[in-house]
KELUMLO-173731 format. One record per atom (N, C-alpha, C): residue in one letter; x, z, y. Coordinates in steps of 0.001 Angstrom, whole numbers, plus 500000, padded with zeros to 6 digits. Each point is the difference from the previous one (the first is absolute). Example, Ala and Ser with C-alpha at 12.3 -4.5 7.8 and 13.67 -1.06 7.14 Angstrom:
2
a513190507800494310;a499110500000501190;a500900500000501200;s499650499280501050;s500820500060501190;s499230500730501090;
! end
This chain:
440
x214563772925719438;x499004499253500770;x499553500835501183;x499893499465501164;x499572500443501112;x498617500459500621;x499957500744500274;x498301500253499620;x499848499639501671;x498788499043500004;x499651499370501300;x498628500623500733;x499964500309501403;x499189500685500487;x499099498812500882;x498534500301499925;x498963498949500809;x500369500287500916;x500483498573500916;x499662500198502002;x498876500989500407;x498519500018499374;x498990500257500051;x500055501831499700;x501175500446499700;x499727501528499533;x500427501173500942;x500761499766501384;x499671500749501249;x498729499826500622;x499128498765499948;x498887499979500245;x498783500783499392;x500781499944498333;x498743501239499287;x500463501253500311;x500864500504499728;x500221500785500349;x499671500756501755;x500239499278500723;x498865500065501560;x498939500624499978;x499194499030499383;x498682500110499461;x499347501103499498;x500712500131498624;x499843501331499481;x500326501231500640;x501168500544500669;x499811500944500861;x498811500284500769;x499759498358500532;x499265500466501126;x498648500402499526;x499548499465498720;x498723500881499109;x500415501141499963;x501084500223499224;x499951501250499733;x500023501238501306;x500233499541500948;x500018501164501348;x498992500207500909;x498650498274499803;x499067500299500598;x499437500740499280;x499894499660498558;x498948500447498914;x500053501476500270;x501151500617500451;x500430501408499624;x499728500844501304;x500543499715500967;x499692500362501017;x498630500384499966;x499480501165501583;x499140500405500148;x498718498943500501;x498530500420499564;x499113499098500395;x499934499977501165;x499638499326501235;x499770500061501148;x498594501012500273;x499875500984501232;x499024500265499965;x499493499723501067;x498869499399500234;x499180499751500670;x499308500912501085;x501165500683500718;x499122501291500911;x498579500061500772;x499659498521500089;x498872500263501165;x498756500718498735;x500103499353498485;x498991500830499194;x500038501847500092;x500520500534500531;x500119501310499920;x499662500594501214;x498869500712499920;x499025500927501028;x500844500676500311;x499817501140501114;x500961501266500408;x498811501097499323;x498791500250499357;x498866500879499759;x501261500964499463;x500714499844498930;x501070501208499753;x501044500639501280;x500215499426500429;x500661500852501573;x499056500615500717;x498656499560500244;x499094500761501290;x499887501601499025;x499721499209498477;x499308501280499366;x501113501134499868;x501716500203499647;x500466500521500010;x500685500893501826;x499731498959500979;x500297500104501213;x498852501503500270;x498438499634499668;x499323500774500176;x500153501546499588;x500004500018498491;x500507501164499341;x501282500915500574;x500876499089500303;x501047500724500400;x499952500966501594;x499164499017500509;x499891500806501375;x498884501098500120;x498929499751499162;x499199501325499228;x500654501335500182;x500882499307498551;x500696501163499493;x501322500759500693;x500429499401501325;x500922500195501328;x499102501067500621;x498647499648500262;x499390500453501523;x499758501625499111;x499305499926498703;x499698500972499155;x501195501167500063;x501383499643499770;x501105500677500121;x500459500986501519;x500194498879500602;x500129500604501393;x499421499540501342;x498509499356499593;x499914499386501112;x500859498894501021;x500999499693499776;x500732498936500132;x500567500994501338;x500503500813499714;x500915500617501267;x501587500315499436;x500204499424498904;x501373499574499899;x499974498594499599;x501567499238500147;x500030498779499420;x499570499825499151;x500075500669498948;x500008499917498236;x498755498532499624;x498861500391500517;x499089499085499413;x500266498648500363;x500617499900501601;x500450498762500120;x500859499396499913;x500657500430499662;x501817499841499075;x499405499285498454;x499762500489499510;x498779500063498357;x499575498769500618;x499378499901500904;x499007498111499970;x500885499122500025;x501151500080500936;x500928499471500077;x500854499596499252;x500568500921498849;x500363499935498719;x499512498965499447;x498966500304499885;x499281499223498865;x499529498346500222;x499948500127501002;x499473498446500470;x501694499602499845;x500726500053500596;x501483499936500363;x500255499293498448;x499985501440498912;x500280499244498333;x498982499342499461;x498858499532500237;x498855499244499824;x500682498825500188;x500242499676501354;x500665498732500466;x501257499388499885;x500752501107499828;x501397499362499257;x499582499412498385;x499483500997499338;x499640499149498637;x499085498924499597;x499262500177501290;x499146498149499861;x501058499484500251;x500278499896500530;x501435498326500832;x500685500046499114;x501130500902499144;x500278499954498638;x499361498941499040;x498719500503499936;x499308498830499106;x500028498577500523;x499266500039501190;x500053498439500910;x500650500580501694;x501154499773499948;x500583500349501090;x499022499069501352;x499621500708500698;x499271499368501464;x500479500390500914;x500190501437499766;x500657500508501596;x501525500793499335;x500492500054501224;x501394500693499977;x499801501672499268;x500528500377499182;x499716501580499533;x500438500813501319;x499881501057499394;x500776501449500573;x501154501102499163;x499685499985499519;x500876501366498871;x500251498900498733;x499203499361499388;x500597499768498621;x499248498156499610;x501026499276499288;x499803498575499608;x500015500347498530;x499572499490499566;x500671498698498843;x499187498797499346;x500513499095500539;x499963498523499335;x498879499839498720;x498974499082500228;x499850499562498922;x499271501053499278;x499252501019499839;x499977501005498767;x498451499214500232;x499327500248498668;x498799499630499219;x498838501875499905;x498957499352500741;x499307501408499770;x498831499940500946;x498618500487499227;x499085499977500888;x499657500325501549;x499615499793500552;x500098500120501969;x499123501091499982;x498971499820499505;x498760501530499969;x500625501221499452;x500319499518498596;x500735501513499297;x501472500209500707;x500594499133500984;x501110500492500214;x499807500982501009;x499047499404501290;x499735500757500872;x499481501042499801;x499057500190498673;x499036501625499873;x501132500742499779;x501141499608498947;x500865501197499368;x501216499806501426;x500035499582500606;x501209500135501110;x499381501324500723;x498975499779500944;x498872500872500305;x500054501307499109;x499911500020498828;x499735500989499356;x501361500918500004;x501038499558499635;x501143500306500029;x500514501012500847;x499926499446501240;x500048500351501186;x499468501137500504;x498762499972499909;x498917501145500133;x500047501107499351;x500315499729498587;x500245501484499501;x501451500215500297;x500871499310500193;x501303500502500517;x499979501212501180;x498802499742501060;x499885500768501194;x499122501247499642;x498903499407499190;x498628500977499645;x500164499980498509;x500633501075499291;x499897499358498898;x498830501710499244;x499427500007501292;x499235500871499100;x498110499490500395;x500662498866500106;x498541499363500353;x500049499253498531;x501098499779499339;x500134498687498843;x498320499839499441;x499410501086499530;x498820499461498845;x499088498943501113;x500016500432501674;x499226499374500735;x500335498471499491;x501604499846500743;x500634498563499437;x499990499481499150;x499895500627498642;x500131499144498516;x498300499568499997;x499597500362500640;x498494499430499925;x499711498606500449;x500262500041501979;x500355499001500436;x500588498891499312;x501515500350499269;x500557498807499286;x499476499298498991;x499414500755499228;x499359499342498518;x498937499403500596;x499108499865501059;x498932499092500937;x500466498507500264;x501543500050499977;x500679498785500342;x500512499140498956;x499750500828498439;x501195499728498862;x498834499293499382;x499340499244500177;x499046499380499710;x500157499795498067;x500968499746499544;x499873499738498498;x501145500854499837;x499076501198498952;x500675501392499150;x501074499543498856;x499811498506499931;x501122499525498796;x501178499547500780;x500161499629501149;x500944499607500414;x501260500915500867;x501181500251499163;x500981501047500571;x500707500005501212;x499243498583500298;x500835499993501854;x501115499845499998;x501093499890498731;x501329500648500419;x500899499411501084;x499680498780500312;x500833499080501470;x499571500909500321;x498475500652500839;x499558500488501339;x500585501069499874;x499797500979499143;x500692501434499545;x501634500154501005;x500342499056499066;x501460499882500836;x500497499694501199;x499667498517500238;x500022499886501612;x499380501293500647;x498703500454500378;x499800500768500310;x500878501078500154;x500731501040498611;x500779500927500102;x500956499797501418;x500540498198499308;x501610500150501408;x499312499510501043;x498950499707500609;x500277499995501169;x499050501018500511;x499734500941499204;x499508501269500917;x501343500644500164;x500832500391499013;x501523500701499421;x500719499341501565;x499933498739500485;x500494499370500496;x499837500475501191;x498266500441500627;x499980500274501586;x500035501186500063;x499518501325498722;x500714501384500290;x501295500165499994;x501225499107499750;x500849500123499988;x500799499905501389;x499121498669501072;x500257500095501327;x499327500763500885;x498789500727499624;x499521501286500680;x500389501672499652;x501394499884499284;x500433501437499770;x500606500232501058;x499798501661499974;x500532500335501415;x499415499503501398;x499114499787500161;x499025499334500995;x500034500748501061;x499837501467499776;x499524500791500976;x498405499739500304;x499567499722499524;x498534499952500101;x499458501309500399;x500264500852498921;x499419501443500564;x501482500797499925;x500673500086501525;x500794500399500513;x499532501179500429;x501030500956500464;x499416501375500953;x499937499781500987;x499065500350501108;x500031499839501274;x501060501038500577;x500119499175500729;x501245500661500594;x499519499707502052;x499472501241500904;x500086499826501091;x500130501096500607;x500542499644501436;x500295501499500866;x499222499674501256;x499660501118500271;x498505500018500533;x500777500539501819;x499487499407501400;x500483499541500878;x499379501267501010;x500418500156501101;x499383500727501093;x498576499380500526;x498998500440500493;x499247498715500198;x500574499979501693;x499644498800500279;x500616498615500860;x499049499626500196;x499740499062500972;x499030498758500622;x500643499188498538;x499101499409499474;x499884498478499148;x500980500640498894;x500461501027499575;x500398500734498498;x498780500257498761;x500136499957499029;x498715499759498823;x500148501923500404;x498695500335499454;x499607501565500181;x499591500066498631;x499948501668499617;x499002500451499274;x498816500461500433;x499098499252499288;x498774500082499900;x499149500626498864;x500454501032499529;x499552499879498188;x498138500992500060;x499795500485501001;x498334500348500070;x499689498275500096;x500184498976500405;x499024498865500494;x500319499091498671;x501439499843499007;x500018499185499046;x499903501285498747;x499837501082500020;x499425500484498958;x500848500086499091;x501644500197500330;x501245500111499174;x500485501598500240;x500732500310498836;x500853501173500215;x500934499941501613;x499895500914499979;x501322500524501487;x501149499459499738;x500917499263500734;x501117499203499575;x500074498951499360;x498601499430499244;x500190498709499307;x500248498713500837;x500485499402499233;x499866498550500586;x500134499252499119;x498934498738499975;x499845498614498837;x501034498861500407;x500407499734498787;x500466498565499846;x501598500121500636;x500405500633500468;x501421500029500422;x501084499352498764;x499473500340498791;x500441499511498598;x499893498513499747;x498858499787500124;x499751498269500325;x501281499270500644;x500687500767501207;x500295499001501098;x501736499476498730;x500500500852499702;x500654500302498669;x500050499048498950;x498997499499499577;x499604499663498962;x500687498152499738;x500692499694499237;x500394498838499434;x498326498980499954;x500559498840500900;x498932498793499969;x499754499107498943;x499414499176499457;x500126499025499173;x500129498746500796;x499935499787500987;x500319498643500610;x500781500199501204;x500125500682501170;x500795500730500918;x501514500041499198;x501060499860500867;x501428500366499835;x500125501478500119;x499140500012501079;x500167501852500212;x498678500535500305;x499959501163500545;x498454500876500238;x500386499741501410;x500825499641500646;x499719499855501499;x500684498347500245;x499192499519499104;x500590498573500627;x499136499502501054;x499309499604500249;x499507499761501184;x499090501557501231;x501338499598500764;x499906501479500858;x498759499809501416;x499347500768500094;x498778499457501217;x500484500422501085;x499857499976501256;x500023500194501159;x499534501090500226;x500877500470501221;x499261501792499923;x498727499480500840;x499223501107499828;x498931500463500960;x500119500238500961;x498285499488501118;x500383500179501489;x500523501218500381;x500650500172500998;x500711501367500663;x498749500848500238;x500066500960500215;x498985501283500439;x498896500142501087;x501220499466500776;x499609499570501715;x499509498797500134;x500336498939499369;x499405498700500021;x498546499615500296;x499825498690500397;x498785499868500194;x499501499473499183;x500652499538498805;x498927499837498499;x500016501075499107;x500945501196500437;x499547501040499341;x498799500394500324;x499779499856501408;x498470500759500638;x498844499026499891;x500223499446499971;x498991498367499317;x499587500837498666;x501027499459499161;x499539500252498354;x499569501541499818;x500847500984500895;x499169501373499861;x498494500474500467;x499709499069500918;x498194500318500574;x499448499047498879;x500567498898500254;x499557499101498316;x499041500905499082;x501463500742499562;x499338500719498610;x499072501226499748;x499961500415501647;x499466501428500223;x498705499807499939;x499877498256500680;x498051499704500576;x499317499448498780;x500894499010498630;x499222499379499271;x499958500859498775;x501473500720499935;x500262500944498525;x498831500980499862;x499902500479501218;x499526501708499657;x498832500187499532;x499461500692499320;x499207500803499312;x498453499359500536;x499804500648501361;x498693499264500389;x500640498872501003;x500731499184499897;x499730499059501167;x499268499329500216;x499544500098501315;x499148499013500838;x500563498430500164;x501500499629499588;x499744498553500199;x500216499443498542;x500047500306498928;x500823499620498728;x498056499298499518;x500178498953499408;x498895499327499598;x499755500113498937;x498609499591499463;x499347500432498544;x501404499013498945;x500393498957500532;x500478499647498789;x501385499981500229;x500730500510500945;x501224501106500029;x500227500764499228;x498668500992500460;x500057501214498481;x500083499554498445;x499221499145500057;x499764499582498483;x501635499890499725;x500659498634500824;x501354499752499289;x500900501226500135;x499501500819500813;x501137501040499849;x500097500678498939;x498728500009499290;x499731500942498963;x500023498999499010;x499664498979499723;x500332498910499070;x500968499869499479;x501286499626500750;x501154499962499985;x500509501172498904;x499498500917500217;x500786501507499252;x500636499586498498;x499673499542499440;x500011500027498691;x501843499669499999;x500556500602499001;x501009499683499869;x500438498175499612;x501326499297500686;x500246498783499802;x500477499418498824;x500367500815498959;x500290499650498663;x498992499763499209;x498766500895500571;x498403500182499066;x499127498814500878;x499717499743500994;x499205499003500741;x500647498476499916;x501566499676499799;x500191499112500190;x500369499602498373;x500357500597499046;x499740499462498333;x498555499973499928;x499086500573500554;x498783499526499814;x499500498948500524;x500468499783500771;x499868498568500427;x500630498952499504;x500711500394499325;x501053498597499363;x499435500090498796;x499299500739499347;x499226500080499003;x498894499110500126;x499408499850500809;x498957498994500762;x500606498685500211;x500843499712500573;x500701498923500351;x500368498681499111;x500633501065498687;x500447499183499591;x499294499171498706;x498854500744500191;x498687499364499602;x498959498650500480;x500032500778501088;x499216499118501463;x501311498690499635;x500456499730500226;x501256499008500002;x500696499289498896;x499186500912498479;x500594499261498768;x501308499891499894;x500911500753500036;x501257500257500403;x500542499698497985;x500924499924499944;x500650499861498197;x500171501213500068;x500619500200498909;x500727501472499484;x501421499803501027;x500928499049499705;x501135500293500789;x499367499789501602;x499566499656500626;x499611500309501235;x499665501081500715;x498906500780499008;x499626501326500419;x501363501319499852;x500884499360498779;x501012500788499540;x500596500615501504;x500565498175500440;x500808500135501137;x498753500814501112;x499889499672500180;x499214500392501343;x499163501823499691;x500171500521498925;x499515500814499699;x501869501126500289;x500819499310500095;x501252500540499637;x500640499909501433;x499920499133500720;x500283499669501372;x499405501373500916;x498247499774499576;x499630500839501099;x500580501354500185;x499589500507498675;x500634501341499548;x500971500251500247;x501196499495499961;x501317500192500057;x500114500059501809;x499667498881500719;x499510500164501539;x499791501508500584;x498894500418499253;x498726501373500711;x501256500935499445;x500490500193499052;x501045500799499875;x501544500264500999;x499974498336500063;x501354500269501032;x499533500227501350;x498644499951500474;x499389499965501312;x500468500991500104;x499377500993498880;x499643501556500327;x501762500984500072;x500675499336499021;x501658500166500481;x500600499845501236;x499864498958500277;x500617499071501672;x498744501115500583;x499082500062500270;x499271500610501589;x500089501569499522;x500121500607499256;x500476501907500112;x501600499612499926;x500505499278500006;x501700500272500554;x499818499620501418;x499254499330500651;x499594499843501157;x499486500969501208;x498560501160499195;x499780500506500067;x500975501631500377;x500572499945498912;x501215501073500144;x501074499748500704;x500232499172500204;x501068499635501269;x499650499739501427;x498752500301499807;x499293499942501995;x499518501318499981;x499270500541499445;x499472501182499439;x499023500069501390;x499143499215499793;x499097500453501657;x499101500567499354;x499220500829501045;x498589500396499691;x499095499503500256;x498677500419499380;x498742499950499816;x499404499836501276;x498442499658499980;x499379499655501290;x499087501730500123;x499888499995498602;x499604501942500152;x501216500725500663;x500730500009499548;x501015500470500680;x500158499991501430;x500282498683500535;x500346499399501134;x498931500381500809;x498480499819499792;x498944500382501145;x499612501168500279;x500298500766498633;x500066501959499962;x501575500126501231;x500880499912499951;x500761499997500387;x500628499707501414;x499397498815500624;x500145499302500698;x500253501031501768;x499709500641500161;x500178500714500991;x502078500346499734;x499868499974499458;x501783500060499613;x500764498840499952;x499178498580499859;x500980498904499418;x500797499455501152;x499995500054501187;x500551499819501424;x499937498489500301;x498620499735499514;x499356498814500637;x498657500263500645;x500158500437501631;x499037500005500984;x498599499351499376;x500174498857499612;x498427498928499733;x499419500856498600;x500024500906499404;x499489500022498818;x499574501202500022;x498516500415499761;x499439501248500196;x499748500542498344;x500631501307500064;x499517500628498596;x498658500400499861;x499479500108498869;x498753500384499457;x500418500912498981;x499790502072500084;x500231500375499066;x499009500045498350;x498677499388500440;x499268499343499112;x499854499308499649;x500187499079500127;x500406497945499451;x500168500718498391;x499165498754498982;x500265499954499083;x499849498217499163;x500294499529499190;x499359498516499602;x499189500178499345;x499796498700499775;x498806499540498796;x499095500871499096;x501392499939499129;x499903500755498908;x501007501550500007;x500208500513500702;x499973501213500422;x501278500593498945;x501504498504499806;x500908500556499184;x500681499256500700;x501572500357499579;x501294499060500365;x501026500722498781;x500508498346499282;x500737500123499365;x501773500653500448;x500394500683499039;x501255501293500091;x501200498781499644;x500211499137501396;x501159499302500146;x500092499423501105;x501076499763500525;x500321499340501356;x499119498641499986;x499579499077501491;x499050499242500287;x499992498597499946;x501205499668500418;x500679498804500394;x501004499148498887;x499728498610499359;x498603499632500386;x498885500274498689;x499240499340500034;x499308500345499239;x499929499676499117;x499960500768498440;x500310499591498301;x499228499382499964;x498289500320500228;x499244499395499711;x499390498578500681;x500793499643501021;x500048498768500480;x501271499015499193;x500882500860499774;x501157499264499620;x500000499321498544;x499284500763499213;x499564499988498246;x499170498947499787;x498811500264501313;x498768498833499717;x500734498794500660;x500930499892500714;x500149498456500646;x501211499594498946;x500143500178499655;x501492500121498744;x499334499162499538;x498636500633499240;x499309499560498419;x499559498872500769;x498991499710501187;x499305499179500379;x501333498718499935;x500862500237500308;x501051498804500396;x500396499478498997;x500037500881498594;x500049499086498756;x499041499352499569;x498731500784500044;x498548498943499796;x500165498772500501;x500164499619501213;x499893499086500784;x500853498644499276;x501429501077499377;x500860498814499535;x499857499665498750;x499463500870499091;x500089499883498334;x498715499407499467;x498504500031501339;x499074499344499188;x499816498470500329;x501196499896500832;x499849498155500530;x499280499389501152;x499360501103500544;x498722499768500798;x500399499841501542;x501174500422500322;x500299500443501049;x499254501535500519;x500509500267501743;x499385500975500155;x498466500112500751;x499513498459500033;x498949500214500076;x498915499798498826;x499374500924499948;x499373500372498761;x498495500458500018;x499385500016499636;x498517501118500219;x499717500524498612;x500014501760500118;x499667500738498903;x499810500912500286;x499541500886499001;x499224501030500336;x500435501345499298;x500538501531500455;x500351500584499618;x498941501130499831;x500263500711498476;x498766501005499856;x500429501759499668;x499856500599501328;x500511501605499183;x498477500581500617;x500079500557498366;x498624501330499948;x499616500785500745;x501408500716499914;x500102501563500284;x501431500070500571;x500035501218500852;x501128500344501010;x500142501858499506;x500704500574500102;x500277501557500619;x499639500238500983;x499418500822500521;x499005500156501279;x501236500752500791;x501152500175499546;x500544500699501296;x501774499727498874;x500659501138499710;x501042499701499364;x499791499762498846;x501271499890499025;x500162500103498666;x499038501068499208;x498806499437499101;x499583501116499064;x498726500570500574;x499737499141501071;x499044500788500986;x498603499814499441;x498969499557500460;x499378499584499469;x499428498888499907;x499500498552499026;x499673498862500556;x499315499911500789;x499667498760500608;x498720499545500574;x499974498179500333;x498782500124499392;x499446498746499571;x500307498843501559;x500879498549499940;x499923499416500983;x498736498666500029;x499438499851500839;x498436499419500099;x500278499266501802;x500357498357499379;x499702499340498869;x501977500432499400;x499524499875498832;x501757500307499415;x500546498322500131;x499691499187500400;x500934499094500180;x500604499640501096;x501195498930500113;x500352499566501180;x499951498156500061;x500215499300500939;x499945498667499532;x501168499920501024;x501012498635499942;x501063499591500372;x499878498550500007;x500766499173500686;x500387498858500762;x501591499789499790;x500543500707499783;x501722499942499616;x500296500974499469;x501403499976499409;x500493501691499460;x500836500319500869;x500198499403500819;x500927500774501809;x499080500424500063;x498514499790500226;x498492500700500995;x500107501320499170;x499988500056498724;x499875500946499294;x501034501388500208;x501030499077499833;x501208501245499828;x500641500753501569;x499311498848501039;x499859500524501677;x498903500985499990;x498702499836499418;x499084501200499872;x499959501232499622;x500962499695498583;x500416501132499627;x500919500848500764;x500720499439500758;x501377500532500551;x498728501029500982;x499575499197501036;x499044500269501249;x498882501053499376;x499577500404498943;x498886500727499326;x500807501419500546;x501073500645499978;x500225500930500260;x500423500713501508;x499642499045500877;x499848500349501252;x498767500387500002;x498959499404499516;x498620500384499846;x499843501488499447;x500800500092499046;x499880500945498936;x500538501567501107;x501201499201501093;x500448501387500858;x501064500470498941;x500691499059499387;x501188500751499040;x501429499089500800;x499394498973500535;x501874499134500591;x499309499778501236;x500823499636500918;x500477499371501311;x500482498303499675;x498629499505501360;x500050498441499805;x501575499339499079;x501217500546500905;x501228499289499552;x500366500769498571;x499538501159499371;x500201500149498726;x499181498430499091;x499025500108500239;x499132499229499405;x500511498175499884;x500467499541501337;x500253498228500550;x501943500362498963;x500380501237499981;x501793499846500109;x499522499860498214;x498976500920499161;x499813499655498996;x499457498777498987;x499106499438500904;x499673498582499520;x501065499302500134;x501006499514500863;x501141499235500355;x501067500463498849;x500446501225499495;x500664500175498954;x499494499908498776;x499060500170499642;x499212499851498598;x499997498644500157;x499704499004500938;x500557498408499953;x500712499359499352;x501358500853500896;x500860499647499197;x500988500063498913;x499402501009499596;x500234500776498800;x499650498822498741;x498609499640500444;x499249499225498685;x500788498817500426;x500769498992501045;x500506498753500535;x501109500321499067;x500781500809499909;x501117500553499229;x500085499648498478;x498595501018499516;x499707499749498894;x499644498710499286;x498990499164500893;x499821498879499400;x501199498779500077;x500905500382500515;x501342498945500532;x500696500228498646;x500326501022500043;x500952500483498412;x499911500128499034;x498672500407499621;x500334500586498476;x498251498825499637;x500289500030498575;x499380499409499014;x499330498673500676;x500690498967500759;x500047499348500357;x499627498327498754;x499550499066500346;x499426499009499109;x501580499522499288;x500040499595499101;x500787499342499675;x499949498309500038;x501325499332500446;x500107498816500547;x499815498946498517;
! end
């Protein structure tokens, strides 16, 4: 006898799969329920515990933010894919968004600092909200996609040797200066930087700037009385709130501008994957700024406006009178070539991702807050800025101010300052085009 099958039993069978694969499959998660309060709080700590180390005068601390936001955000999207990763996917995995991000974060951190750990295991258990629960999804995800982005930052060159050979002085050649920046005889900063493997850049000199005006030129002699009348020490034309931004500005761009995104993404109610991205964007930006403009830097190798106005009886431009007393602002100049400027290039970087990652466009109004400055170089001593805030109208206004703060300051020449906002531009135009982009 023939055993007869129901018309009706590819249909159950249909059916039943299809229970059985929704049933099984992962729950959907609902990202907009998830705060970023675990990213600001680990973002904070980490840059603490950076400035504590070395004052942020090597990459290291900002490499470390970068890291970490970087595997923060690959393993949210893992869970609910939103944006495009970077270093590491996988599909589908099941696991809390809070505990994934504290232990990604955590991971990470002691990977770099791991003699800070008891600091960190503190931090984490703040986030592990229930002592019965083993996390083990988060545990894991976490592991691979931290495993995942130290694996594409080996060999980085991050902290490379500097490597430079030091020039005859010349009209418009970088000099030593080491009585005025307060360095050993022969040093020179950041030459190692220019070296250094990008996270979003193809290369450390992918976008190459334009040299600087000629010697003789007439925007050399422009931008050189420029800097002699507003920079210096006592000038008579530099205005009360010149000074302020000149000295405002100081704070390093990895420490002023995560503090602000710390703010931001508050002010704005941002999710967890929102702040992820945009916490990972910027960072990764201010890092490649600071790559792209000292390979810049080292390949023009101009000098200083200390230099240039001490000097100037030699530079064999008739229009420009030396002053063997001229000093700036703040009565230092950093131990590296001038052109253009990091610290224009870093802040317009970051500003250009703000603009794109919080939705707002670039016109915006907010308000930026630093305390305290170094009253002269690295290590020097603070001093209190009054009022310590700034207020803004766009993050171009911002990251053009910043660029322009150090003509004030008497550390760059107008076209260091305009050639650095224009590359830190497009540095962040770069960044926000490519990487961790929305998904369609």
């Amino acid at each position: 006898m023939k055993n007869s099958i129901s018309p009706f039993y590819p249909l159950f069978v249909f059916v039943l799969c299809a229970f059985l694969w929704y049933g099984c499959s992962p729950k959907e998660v609902d990202v907009t329920k998830y705060n970023p309060e675990v990213l600001n709080a680990w973002n904070q700590k980490i840059m603490e515990v950076a400035v504590e180390e070395d004052g942020l005068l090597t990459l290291k601390g900002l490499r470390t933010t970068s890291m970490v936001h970087i595997a923060i955000h690959d393993a949210l999207n893992s869970i609910a894919p939103v944006y495009r990763s970077y270093a590491f996917t996988e599909p589908n995995v099941q696991g809390n968004p809070t505990a994934t991000a504290a232990y990604t974060a955590y991971l990470v951190a002691i990977s770099q600092y791991p003699d800070k750990k008891a600091e960190f295991d503190k931090l984490l258990h703040l986030w592990l909200p229930d002592p019965d629960d083993p996390y083990t999804n988060s545990k894991a995800l976490a592991k691979k996609s931290m495993e995942a982005v130290l694996e594409k930052r080996q060999q980085d060159a991050w902290n490379g040797e500097a490597e430079y050979t030091w020039h005859p002085m010349a009209p418009g050649v970088y000099a030593e200066f080491n009585e005025h920046s307060g360095t050993p005889e022969g040093f020179i900063f950041g030459s190692g930087w220019a070296k250094a493997k990008p996270f979003m850049l193809p290369s450390s000199d992918h976008f190459r700037s334009p040299p600087p005006p000629e010697i003789q030129s007439d925007a050399y002699t422009r931008a050189f009385n420029e800097v002699k009348a507003v920079g210096g020490t006592q000038s008579q034309t530099r205005t009360v709130d010149q000074a302020h931004l000149a000295m405002w500005w100081k704070d390093f761009v990895e420490n002023s501008h995560n503090r602000l995104v710390r703010e931001l993404v508050q002010k704005e109610k941002l999710n967890l994957w929102e702040a992820a991205r945009l916490y990972a964007l910027m960072n990764m930006a201010v890092y490649d700024a600071y790559v792209n403009v000292f390979d810049n830097k080292f390949h023009y190798n101009h000098w200083r406006p200390y230099t240039a106005i001490r000097w100037a009886e030699h530079d064999e431009n008739p229009d420009t009178e030396p002053d063997l007393e001229w000093n700036n602002l703040h009565q230092h100049t950093y131990a590296f070539p001038s052109y253009p400027s990091a610290h224009g290039t870093a802040s317009s970087a970051a500003m250009k991702t703000l603009a794109h990652t919080l939705g707002k466009g670039n016109n915006y109004e907010f308000v930026m807050v630093t305390g305290e400055v170094d009253s002269a170089g690295p290590f020097s001593e603070k001093v209190q800025m009054d009022p310590p805030t700034r207020s803004f109208t766009s993050f171009s206004q911002a990251g053009l101010e910043a660029s322009m703060s150090r003509i004030y300051l008497g550390i760059h020449f107008r076209y260091d300052s305009e050639e650095g906002h224009r590359l830190g531009t497009e540095i962040g135009k770069f960044a926000v085009e490519n990487f961790l982009t929305p998904l369609k």
